[in-house]
N, C-alpha and C positions, 0 to 999 in steps of 0.2 A: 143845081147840084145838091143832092143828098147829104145833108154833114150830121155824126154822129160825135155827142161827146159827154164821156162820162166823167164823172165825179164821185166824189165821196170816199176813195179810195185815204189810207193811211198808218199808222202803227198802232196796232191795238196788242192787249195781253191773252192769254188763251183763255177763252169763255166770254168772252166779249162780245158783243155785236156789233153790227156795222152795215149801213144803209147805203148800197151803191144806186147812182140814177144814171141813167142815158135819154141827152135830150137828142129829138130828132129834127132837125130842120131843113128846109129847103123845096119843099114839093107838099101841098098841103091837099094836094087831091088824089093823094094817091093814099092807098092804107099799107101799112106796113105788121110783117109778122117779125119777134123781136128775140132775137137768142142771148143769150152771157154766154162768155166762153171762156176760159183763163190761161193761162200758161208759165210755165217756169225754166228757166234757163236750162236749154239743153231737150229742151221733151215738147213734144204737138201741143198745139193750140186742145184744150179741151173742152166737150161738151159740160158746160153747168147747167143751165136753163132756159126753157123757151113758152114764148106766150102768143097765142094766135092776135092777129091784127083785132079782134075787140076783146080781147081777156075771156071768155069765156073758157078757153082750155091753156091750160097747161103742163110743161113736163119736165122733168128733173133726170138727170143724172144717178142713177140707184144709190152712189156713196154719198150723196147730199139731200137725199131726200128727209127729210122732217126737219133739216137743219135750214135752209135757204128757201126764201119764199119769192118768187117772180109774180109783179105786179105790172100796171100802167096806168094813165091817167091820161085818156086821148087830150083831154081838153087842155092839158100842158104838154101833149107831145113827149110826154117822160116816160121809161119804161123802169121801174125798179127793180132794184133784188139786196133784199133782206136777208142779213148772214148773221146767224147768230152761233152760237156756243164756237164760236173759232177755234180754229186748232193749230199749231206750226206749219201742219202739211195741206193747210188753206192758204198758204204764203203764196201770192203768185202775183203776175199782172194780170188784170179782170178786162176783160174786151164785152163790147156790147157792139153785134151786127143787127144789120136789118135786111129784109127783102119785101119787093111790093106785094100784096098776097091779099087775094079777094074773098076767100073762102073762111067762114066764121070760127069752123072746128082744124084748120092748118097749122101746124107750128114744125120748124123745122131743128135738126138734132145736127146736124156735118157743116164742120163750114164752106164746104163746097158748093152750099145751096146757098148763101148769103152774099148778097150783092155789095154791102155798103160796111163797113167796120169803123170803129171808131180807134181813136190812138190808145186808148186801156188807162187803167186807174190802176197804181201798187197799191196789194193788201198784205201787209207783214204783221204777222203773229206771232210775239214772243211768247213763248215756255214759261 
């Protein structure tokens, strides 16, 4: 069984950063491609970021772009995302999914294509 869990999540001030992880565990022959997704009470899970199963591509969210960096680290099974200059309306729960994905340049945007999710980490951003 695939388990996904992130961390890092917590109260920061606006302008601040903050380093989310998601470890993967459970299936070590398999590659996985890794999305972040967030949501806030009342509204859809959202696209933030996705990273193909070896890093080589990834893709952002247009309103996060230059702000949020998605990263991994096969040899820890971690997948990152880097938030920096925080803002209030970065307040959310932060989810990281996965799916098995053999292809170098894939990374997926919907969370309809994600098989495996993790329980989310809160990012609260005061003013």
């Amino acid at each position: 069984q695939v388990q996904l869990v992130e961390s890092g999540g917590g109260l920061v001030q606006a302008g601040d950063s903050l380093n989310l992880s998601c470890t993967v565990s459970g299936s070590t022959s398999t590659t996985y491609a890794v999305g972040w997704f967030r949501q806030t009470p009342g509204k859809e899970r959202e696209f933030a970021a996705a990273i193909s199963w070896n890093g080589d591509v990834t893709r952002y969210a247009d309103s996060l772009k230059g702000r949020f960096t998605i990263s991994r680290d096969n040899t820890k099974n971690t997948v990152y995302l880097q938030m920096s200059n925080l803002q209030p309306e970065d307040t959310a729960d932060y989810y990281c999914a996965a799916r098995p994905s053999y292809y170098s340049r894939s990374y997926y945007t919907l969370t309809q294509e994600y098989r495996y999710w993790g329980q989310g980490t809160r990012v609260t951003v005061s003013s």
